[in-house]
N, C-alpha and C positions, 0 to 999 in steps of 0.2 A: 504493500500500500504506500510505502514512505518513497520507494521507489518511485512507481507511479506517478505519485503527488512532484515529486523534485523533479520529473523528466515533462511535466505539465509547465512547470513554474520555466524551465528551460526556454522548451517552446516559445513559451510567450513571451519571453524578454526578449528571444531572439528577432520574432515577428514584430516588435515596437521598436527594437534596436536598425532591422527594417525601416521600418514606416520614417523612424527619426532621423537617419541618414540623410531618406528621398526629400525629407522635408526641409531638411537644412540645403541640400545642393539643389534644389529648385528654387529656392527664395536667392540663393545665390547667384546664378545663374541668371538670375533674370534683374535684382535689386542690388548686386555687392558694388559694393560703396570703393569710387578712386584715391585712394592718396599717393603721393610721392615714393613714398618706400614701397610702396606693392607694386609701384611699375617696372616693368622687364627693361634691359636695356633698349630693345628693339622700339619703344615705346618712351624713351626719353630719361627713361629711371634705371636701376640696375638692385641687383639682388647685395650690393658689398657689403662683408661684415661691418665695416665701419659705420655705414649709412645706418645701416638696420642698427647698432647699437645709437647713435645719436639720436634714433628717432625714438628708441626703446625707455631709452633714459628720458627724453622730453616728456614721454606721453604718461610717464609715472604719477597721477593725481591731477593728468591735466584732459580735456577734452581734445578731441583731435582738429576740429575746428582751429584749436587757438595756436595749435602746433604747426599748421601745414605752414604759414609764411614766415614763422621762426627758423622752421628743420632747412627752406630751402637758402634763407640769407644766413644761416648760421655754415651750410656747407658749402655757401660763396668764398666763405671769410677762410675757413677751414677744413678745407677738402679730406685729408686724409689723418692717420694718424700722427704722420712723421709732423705734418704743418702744426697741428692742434698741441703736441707736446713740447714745440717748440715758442709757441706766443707765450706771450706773458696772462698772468692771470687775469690783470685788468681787462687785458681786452676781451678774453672771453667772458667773462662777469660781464662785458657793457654787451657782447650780443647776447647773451640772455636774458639785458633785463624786461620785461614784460611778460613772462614765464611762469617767475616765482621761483620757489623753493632753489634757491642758488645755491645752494650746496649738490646739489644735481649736475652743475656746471663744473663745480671745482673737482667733484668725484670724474666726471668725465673726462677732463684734460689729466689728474692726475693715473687715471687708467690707461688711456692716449702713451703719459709715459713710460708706465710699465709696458705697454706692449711693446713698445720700438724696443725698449731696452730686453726685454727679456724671453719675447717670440717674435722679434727680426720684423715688427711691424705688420705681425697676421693675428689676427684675435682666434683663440685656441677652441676649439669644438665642443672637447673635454666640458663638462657640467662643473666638475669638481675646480678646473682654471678657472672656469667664467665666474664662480661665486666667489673667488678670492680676490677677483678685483673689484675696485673701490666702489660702490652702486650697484652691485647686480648683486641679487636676490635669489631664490630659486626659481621665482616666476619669471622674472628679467630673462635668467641665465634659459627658460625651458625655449622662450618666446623667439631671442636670438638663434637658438639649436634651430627653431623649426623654420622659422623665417629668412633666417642669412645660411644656411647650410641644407635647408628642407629634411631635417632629421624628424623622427617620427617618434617625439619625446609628449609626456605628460607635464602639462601644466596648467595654473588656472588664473583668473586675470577676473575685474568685475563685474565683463560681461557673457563670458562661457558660465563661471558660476549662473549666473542669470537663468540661460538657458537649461541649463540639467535641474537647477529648483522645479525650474517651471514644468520641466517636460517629465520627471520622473519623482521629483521630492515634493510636489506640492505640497502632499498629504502630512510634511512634518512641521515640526517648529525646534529653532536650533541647529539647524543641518549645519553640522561640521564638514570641511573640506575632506576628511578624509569617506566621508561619505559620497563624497562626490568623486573624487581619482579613480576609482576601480571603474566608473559612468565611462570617463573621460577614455580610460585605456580600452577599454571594452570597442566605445564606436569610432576611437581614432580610423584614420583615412591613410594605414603604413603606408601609403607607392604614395601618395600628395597631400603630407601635413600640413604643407604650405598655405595651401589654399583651403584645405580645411580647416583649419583655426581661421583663417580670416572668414568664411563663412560663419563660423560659430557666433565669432562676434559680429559681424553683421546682424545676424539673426539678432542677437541677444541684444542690442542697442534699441531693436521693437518694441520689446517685453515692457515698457513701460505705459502702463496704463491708467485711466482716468475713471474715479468715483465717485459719486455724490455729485452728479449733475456737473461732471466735468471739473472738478475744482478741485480735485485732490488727485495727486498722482500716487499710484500703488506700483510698489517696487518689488517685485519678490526679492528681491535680496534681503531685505528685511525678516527674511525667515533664516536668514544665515547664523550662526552663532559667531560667526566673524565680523558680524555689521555694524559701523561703528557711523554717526552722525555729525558730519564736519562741521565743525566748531565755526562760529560765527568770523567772519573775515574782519568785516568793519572794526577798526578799534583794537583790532588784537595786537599782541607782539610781532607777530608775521607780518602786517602790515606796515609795521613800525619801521619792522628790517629792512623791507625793500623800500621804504623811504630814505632811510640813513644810507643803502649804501648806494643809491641813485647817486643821492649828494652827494657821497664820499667819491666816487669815480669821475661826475662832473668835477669840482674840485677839492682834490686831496689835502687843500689847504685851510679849509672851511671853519671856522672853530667854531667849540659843540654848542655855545649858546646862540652862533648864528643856525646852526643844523634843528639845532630844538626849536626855533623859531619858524622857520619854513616847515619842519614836518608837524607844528601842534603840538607839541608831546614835552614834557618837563626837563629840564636839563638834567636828574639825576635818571629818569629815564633812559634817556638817549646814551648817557654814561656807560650804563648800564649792556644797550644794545652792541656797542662800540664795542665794549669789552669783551661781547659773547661772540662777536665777528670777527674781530682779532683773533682770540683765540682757537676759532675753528678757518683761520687761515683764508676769511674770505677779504679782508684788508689788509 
């Protein structure tokens, strides 16, 4: 009977794991979305590790919207690794500012270093290299594998979670990531991860939806136990930062009760901020 019962429960994950396939490369197919890093050379773009890492690194808490005209004047400035680890900090801090989280910047140029110096300026495939350099993560390091090498690696990012909520966890609350991995390995796409992770997230960018006469948006992610609620922008310290170090890269000569004056903010404030930039190396 127990037999039975497990070679039913088989079947039918198999026939859904079907259905969810056909579902995700039809929407794709017909709706997947262009950016810069997913163009083929042939088509004006190229698959380079380098690219695909700078865009990886940008798109880290950022919309892609806001990334596409940064990735393409950031890879004006700085084409490859060898260029990128040779500028000075400044000047990459001044092309990312509009971004955010600059420290995103500094990890990238100081990885940029390591590479030239330590794999002859080729970013290493290996999962285990790509998480020991500066900003990349296991999700960063899965997303580079699949997209700059089309390796057929698991990872999750917050909008493939999206999709396997939706399409097979609905019915919980809490879903841990590692409930989802086994999802992920199961319907990867081995011979074209490439294009099946960007399907996923295309798909999953949909998943937002509208309740109460439109005015509420419902996010299944919010069934995640990993979903956390970004913290108000306006007024916060983050805001503060990319004020101070605007100023501090227009002129380095500024002093802090003119800096505190232009951004709002108290002069033991801005002290304050100076000092936590300083010491993470972005002044």
């Amino acid at each position: 009977m127990f037999s039975r019962t497990s070679a039913y429960k088989h079947k039918r994950m198999e026939r859904k794991i079907k259905k969810f396939r056909k579902t995700i490369w039809d929407y794709y197919r017909v709706r997947g979305r262009d950016f810069p890093w997913r163009r083929p050379a042939r088509r004006g773009g190229t698959y380079d590790p380098y690219r695909i890492l700078v865009s990886e690194i940008m798109l880290q808490q950022t919309q892609t919207g806001r990334v596409e005209w940064y990735y393409e004047r950031f890879l004006k400035q700085f084409p490859n690794f060898k260029v990128l680890a040779k500028a000075p900090v400044r000047d990459v801090l001044r092309a990312w500012q509009g971004l955010g989280y600059n420290r995103r910047a500094l990890s990238l140029k100081r990885t940029a270093e390591i590479v030239v110096k330590q794999y002859g300026g080729k970013l290493p495939k290996d999962e285990t290299l790509l998480i020991e350099l500066l900003g990349i993560g296991p999700g960063t390091a899965g997303a580079i594998r699949a997209f700059a090498f089309n390796l057929p690696t698991v990872f999750i990012e917050t909008n493939i979670r999206r999709v396997f909520i939706c399409s097979f966890l609905s019915y919980k609350q809490k879903v841990s990531d590692k409930d989802i991995f086994p999802l992920i390995d199961k319907t990867l796409d081995a011979k074209n991860p490439r294009e099946w992770y960007w399907a996923l997230m295309d798909y999953g960018s949909t998943l937002l939806t509208t309740s109460g006469a439109g005015k509420k948006i419902v996010n299944p992610n919010r069934k995640s136990a990993h979903y956390t609620k970004q913290s108000k922008f306006e007024g916060s310290n983050r805001q503060l930062r990319g004020r101070i170090l605007r100023l501090r890269l227009a002129n380095p000569k500024m002093s802090v009760a003119e800096m505190a004056e232009k951004a709002g903010w108290s002069v033991d404030r801005v002290v304050g901020v100076l000092s936590a930039l300083k010491n993470e190396g972005l002044i």
